[in-house]
N, C-alpha and C positions, 0 to 999 in steps of 0.2 A: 621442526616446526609442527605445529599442532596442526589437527585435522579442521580445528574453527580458523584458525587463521587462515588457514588453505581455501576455505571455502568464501571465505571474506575478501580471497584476493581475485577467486574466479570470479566473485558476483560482480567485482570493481570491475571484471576486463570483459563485461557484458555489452553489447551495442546496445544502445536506446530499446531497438525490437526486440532484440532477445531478455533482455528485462522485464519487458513490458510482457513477452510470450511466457516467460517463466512466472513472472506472478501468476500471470493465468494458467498456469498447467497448476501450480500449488491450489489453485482459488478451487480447481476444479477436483483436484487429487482431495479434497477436504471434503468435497459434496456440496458446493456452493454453486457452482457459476450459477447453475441456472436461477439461483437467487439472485445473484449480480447482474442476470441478462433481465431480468424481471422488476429490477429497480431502474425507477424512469425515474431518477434523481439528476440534474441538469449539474454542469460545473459550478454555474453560479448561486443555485440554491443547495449546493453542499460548501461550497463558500458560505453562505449566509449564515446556514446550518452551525458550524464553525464557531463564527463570530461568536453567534448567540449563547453556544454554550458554552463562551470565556476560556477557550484554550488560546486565543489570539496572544492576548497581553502579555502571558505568562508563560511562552512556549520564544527560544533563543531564534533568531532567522539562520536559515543555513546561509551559510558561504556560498557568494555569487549573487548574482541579481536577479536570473533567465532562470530558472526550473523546467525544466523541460519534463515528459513524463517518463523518460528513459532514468530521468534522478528518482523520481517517485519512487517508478516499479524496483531500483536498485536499494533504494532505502527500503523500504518494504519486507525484504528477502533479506537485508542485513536481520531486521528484527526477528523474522521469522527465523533463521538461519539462530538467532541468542535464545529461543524458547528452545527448550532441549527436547520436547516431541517434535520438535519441526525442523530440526538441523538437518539429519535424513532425508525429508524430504524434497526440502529447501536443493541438498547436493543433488539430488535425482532429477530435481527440475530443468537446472542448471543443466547438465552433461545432459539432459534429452534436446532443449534448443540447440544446445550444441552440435549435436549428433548430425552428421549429411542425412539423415534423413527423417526429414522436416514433415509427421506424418499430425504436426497438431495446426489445425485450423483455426484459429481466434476468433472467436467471438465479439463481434463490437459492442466492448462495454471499455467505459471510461476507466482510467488509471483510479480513478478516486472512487471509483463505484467499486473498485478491485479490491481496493487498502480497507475501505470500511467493512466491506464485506468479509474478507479476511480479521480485521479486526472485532468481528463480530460478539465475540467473548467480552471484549475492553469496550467497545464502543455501541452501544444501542440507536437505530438510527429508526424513527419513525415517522407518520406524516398525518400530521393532525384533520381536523373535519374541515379544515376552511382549505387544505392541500398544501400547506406549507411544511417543509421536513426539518426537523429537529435532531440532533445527538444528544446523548448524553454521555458522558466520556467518568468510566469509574477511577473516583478520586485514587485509590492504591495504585493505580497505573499510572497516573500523571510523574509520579516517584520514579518508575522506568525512565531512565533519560535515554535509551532506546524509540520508545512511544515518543517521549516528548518530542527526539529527532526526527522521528517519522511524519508525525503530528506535523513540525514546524515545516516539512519538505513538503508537504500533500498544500498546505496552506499555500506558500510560498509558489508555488507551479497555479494552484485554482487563482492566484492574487496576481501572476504573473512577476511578482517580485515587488510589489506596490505595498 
């Protein structure tokens, strides 16, 4: 068995929190959070965000209805886990939630505030003069059908399954 497969099967035997703690150590291992703790981006105007910039229509729905953000933060890490500078890190995040001892303190920032942040190379997310936030999602990534899943999972959890 290969080392990606290996690590594709620890990130599936993640709890909801540990998912969700392991994006956030990656978000943070990158030099971000405090960008992520710094975006006062709401669920529902990164939903709208979204819409607007036409990944709705053309992005598959994940399997299930409920999205939770424990699916998020596990999609997330799949993606990151397929960019080959981040597969190393992706494992070290993983085996530190894991670890007894639990020496990372989370930061409350939203699952989606984590993924765009993270996706920050693919996705540009800005907030124009009247306060309304926007992405722009670069078209060569939409072709990742990695993105597109993550994409369709982040959606799907902000949308509730709707």
């Amino acid at each position: 068995m290969s080392r990606q497969h290996d690590l594709a099967q620890e990130i599936r035997a993640l709890s909801d929190a540990e998912a969700v703690r392991a994006l956030a150590v990656l978000v943070e291992d990158r030099g971000l959070l405090a960008s992520a703790a710094g975006m006062s981006v709401t669920d529902d105007e990164l939903r709208d965000a979204l819409g607007a910039a036409g990944v709705v229509g053309g992005l598959p729905a994940p399997e299930g209805s409920s999205v939770g953000a424990g699916d998020v933060a596990r999609s997330a890490l799949h993606y990151a886990a397929a960019q080959g500078d981040l597969a190393g890190v992706v494992g070290e995040a993983v085996e530190y939630v894991r670890s007894p001892l639990d020496r990372f303190d989370p930061v409350a920032v939203s699952v989606g505030v984590l993924v765009v942040t993270l996706l920050q190379t693919e996705v540009m997310v800005k907030r124009d003069p009247r306060g309304r936030w926007s992405l722009t999602v670069h078209k060569r990534a939409l072709g990742d059908s990695s993105l597109g899943r993550l994409l369709a999972t982040l959606l799907s959890h902000l949308t509730n399954g709707k």
